[in-house]
C-alpha positions in Angstrom: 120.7 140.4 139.1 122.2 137.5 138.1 122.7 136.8 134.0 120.9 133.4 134.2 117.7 135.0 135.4 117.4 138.2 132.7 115.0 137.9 130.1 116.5 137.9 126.5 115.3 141.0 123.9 113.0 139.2 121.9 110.6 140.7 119.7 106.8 140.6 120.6 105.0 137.6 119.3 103.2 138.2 116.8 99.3 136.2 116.7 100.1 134.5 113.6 103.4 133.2 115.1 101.4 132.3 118.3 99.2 130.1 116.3 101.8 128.5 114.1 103.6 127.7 117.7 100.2 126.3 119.3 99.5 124.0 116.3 103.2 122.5 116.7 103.0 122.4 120.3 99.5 120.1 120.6 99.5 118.6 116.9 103.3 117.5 115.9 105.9 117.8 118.8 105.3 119.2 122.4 108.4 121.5 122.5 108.4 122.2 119.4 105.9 125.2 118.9 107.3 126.4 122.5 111.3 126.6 120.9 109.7 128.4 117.9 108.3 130.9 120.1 111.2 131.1 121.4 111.4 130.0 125.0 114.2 128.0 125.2 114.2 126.2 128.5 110.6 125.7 128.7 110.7 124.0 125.3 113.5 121.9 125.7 112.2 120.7 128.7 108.9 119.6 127.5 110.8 118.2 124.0 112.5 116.3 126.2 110.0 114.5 128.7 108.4 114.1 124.8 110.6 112.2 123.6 111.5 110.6 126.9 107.6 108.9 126.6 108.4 108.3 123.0 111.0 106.1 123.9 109.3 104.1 126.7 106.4 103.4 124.4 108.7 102.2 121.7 110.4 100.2 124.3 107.4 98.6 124.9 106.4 98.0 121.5 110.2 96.4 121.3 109.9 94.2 124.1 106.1 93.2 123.1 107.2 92.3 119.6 110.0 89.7 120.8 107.6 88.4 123.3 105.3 87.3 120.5 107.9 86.7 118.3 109.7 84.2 120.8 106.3 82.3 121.3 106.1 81.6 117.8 110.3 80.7 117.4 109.9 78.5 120.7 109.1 78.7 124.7 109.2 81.8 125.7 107.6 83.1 128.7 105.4 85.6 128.8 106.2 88.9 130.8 104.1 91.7 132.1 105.2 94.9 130.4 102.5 97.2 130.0 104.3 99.0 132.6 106.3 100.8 129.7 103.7 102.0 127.9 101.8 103.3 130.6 105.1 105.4 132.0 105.4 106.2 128.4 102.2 107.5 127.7 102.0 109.1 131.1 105.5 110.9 130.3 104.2 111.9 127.3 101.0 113.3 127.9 102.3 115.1 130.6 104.4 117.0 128.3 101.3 117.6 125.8 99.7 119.3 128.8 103.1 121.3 129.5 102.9 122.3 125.8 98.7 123.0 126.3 99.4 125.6 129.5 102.4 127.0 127.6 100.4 127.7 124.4 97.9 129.1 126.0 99.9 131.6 127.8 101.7 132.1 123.9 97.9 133.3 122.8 97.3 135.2 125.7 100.8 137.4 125.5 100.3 137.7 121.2 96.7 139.0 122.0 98.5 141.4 124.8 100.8 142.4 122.0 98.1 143.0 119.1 95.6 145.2 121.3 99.3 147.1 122.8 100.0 147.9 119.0 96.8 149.3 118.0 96.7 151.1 121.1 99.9 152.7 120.1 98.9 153.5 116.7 97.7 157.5 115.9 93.8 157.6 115.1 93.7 158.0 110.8 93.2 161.6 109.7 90.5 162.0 108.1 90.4 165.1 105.5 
């Protein structure tokens, strides 16, 4: 087996630390929620087509900003853009849906985990 492809020792997630992940992930920071669950590549990768859309969007609102401010200065012409935000947006939603499949899976394995613990627990003794 190769090293790249073995799964790091990680401790199980817990359900409260799949929800604290799954509130990151879809309402602050695709990625973000995913790292903190601690999958690395996936969360990198969907930080960074994130961010990636981020920056086309702000781009746009750049180059949409001088537009309007040039036509006020002086004669400027008027450029199609919307091209930006629309890769942008598209970027960036596709990393919100990365982040939804991913969290989803994150509840699925915690819920795994819970009913694997109780399962492993000794029935109380009752006196």
């Amino acid at each position: 087996m190769k090293p790249s492809s073995r799964r790091r020792d990680r401790k199980p997630l817990s359900s409260t630390a799949a929800r604290n992940a799954v509130l990151v992930n879809l309402l602050a920071t695709p990625g973000l929620g995913t790292l903190m669950a601690g999958r690395l590549v996936v969360g990198v990768g969907q930080l960074i087509l994130a961010v990636a859309g981020f920056g086309f969007v702000l781009g746009w609102f750049v180059a949409l900003l001088r537009q309007y401010y040039g036509q006020i200065t002086g004669d400027v012409a008027v450029t199609p853009i919307a091209w930006l935000a629309e890769i942008g947006a598209g970027l960036f939603l596709a990393a919100w849906g990365w982040s939804l499949v991913t969290s989803i899976g994150l509840v699925r394995e915690a819920r795994r985990n819970t009913t694997a613990a109780f399962a492993a627990m000794p029935p109380p003794h009752i006196r």
